[in-house]
C-alpha positions as CSV (number, residue, x, y, z in Angstrom):
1,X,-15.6,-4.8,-17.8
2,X,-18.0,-6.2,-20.5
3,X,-20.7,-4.2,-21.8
4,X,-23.5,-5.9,-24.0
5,X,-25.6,-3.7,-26.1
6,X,-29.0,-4.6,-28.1
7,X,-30.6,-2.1,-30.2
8,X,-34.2,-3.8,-30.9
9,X,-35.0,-1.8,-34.7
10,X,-33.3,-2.0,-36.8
11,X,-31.9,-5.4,-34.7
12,X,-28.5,-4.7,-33.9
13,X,-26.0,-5.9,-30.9
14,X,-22.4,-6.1,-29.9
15,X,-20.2,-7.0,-27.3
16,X,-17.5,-4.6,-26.2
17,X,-14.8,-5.1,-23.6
18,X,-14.1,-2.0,-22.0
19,X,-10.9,-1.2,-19.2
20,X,-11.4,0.4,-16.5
21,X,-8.7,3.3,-15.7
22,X,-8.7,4.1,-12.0
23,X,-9.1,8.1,-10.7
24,X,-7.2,10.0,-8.3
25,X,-5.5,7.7,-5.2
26,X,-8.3,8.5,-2.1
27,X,-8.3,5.7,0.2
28,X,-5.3,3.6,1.6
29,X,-5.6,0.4,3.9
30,X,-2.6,-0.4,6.1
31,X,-1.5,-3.8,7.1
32,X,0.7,-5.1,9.5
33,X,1.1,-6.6,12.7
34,X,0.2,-5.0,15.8
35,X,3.0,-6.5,17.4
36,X,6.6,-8.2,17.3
37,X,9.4,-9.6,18.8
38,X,12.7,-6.9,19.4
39,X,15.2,-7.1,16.3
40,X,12.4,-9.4,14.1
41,X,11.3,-8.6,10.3
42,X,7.5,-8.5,10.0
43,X,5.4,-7.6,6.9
44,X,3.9,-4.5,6.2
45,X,1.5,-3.7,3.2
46,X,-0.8,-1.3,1.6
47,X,-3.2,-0.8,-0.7
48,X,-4.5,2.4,-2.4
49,X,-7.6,2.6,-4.2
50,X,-9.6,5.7,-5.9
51,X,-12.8,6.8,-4.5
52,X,-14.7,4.2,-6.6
53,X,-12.6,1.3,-5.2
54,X,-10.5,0.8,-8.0
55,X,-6.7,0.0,-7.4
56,X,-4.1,2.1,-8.4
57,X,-2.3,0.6,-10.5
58,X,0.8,0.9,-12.5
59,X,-0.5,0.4,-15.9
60,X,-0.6,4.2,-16.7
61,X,3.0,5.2,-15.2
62,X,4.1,4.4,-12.0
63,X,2.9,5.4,-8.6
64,X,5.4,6.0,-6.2
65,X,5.1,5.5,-2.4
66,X,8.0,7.4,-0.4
67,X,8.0,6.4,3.3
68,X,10.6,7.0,6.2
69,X,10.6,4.8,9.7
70,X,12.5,5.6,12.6
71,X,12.8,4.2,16.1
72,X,14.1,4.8,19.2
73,X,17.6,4.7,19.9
74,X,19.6,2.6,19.0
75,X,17.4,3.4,15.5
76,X,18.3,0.5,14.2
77,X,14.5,-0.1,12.5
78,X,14.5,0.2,8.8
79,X,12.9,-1.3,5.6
80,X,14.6,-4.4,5.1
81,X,16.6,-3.5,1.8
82,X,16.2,0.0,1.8
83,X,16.7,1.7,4.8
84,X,15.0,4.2,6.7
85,X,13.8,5.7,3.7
86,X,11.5,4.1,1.2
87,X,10.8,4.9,-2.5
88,X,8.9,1.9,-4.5
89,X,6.0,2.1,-7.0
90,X,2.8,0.4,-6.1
91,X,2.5,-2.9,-8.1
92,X,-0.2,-4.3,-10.9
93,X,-2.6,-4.3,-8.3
94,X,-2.1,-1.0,-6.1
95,X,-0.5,-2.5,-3.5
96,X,2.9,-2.4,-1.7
97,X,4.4,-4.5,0.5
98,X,7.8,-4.8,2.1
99,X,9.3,-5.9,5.8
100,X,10.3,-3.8,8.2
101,X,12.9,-5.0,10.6
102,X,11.6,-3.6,14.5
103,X,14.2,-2.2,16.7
104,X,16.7,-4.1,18.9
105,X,15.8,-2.0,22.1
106,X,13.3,-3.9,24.2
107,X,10.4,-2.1,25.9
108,X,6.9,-0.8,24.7
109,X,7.2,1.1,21.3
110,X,3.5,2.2,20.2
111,X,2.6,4.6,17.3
112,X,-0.2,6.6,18.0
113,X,-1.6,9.4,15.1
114,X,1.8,8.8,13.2
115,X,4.2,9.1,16.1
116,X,6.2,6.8,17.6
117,X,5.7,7.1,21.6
118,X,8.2,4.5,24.2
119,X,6.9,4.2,27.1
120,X,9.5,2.9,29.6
């Protein structure tokens, strides 16, 4: 941010370039796809901001995101590259995003409040 001070007597100004640090994380926004195909990779991202809407970032230390996914059987749904557990720090701009490969068993999987419900 640049802040831009004039002081009128005695006549004085400057220019200062201030950073902006963000606060404590308060708000995340999810996104992925609503849907896919059995045994597919789709994205999934987030983004965490303060209460101010600033990203957290990882200039001041890293901020680690720890997930875990699991399916029905055959739980063969993970985090392409990591598994079915997740530990990566958010990037320069508070984000993460990685794929998640969806299970091979075919049917309606749905989460609803965090749980993963099938119905058959």
């Amino acid at each position: 941010m640049q802040i831009n001070a004039t002081i009128n007597a005695p006549a004085l100004s400057g220019l200062v370039i201030q950073n902006i640090d963000h606060d404590s994380p308060y708000n995340v926004i999810f996104d992925h796809s609503a849907k896919g195909e059995v045994a597919t990779e789709v994205f999934f991202n987030m983004s965490v901001t303060d209460r101010w809407g600033n990203p957290i970032d990882n200039r001041r230390g890293n901020h680690d995101i720890n997930l875990h996914i699991h399916g029905p059987a055959p739980d063969d749904c993970n985090f392409v590259g990591y598994g079915h557990d997740l530990n990566k720090p958010l990037d320069l701009n508070g984000n993460l995003s990685v794929k998640v490969k969806l299970t091979s068993k075919r049917g309606s999987n749905k989460y609803f409040n965090g749980y993963l419900w099938q119905y058959q």
